[in-house]
N, C-alpha and C positions, 0 to 999 in steps of 0.2 A: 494540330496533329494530322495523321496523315490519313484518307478519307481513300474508299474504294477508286473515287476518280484518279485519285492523285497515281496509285496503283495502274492503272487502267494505260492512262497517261507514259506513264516510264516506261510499261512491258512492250508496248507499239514504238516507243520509241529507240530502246534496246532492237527489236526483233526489226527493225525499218533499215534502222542505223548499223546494223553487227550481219544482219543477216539477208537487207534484201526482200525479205520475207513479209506479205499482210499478213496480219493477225487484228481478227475481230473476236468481240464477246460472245462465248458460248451462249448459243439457245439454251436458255434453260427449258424448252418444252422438249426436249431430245434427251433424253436417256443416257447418262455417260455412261459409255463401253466398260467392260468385262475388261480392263487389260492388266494383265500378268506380268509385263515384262518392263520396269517401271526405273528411271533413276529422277534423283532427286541430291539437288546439290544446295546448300544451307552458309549462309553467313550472318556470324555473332555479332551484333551491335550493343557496344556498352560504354558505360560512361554518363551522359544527363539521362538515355533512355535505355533500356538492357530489352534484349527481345533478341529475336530468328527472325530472317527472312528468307522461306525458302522456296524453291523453285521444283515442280513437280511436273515430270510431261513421259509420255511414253516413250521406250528407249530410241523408235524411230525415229521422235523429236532430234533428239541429239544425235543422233549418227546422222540426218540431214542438216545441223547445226554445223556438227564437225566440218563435215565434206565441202560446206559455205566458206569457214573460217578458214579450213587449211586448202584451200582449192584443192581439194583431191575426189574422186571418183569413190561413191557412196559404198561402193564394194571394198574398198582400200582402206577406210579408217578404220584406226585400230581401238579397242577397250581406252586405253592411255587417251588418244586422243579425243574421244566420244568423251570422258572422264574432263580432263582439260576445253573442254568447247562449251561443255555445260557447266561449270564451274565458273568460268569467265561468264558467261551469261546470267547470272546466280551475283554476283560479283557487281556487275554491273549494274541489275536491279538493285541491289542490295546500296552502292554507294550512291545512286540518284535518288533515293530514297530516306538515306540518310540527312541529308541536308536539309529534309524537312522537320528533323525530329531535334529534342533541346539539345544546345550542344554546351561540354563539348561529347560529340559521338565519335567513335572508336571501331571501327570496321575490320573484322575476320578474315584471317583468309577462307576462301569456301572449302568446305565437308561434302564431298561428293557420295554417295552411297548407291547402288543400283540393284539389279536381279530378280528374282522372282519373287512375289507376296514378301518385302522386304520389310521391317519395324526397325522404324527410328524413336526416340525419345528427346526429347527436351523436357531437362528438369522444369518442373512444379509452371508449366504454360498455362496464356490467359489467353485463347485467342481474340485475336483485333479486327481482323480483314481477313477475307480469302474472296480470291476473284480467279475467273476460270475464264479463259479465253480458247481461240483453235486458230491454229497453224496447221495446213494441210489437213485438215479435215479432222485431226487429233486434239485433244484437250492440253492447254499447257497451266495449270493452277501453279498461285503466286498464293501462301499463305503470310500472315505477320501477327506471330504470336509474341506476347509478353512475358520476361520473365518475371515471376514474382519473387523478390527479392526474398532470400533467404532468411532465417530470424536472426543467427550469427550474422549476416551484412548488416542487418537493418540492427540488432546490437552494437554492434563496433561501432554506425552512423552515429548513433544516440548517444553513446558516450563519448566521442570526439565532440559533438555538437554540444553536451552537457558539462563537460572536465575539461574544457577549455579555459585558461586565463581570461581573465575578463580586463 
């Protein structure tokens, strides 16, 4: 299964490889920032293991993400492309990640959301992992919730698994 290193591992390798960009582990003796102005972009994994994996960093994360990915001047990118830069990065954690879990795994396209004090939900979550890194000085958190299967899925399993021909 898949362990904070493995996390750790992909997000440096994503941010080294897409962006150019070091990223080490946040101190945790340092106080995460007050920040308000936040996006976070999510992809579905389902199939041998069902969960989120999502990707959480202040909006400056991305808008210097963008300006990386589409060579343009950090003043020029637009919502759409900040939206598309963090989503592909979301994406990309999300399918190096996949490969560690039982397969076969099944990959979302990413759910971007941003703004200000913004609430997201994922049904009936177990969290797994959450590991907080910094790129330019900012936090970029990588969480990896589970979902727990519904009683209707885990019904229909049981009686395919039980009403089967033998």
């Amino acid at each position: 299964m898949v362990e904070e290193s493995h996390i750790a591992r992909v997000l440096e390798m994503v941010w080294s490889a897409t962006l150019q960009l070091p990223l080490s582990r946040w101190d945790t003796s340092i106080i995460m920032p007050d920040i308000r102005n936040m996006i976070a972009a999510y992809v579905r994994i389902s199939g041998g293991w069902g969960g989120t994996i999502a990707l959480h960093a202040p909006n400056a994360v991305a808008r210097q993400a963008a300006s990386i990915m589409f060579n343009i001047p950090e003043a020029s990118v637009t919502e759409a492309e900040i939206q598309d830069a963090f989503g592909e990065l979301a994406n990309q954690v999300g399918g190096n990640l996949k490969v560690l879990l039982p397969e076969p795994c099944h990959l979302s396209l990413p759910t971007v959301v941003g703004g200000r004090e913004f609430l997201a939900q994922i049904p009936a979550p177990e969290l797994l992992l959450e590991f907080v890194a910094e790129s330019s000085g900012l936090p970029v958190v990588v969480t990896m919730v589970e979902t727990l299967p519904s009683r209707d899925a885990f019904h229909a399993r049981f009686h395919e698994t039980h009403n089967s021909p033998a």
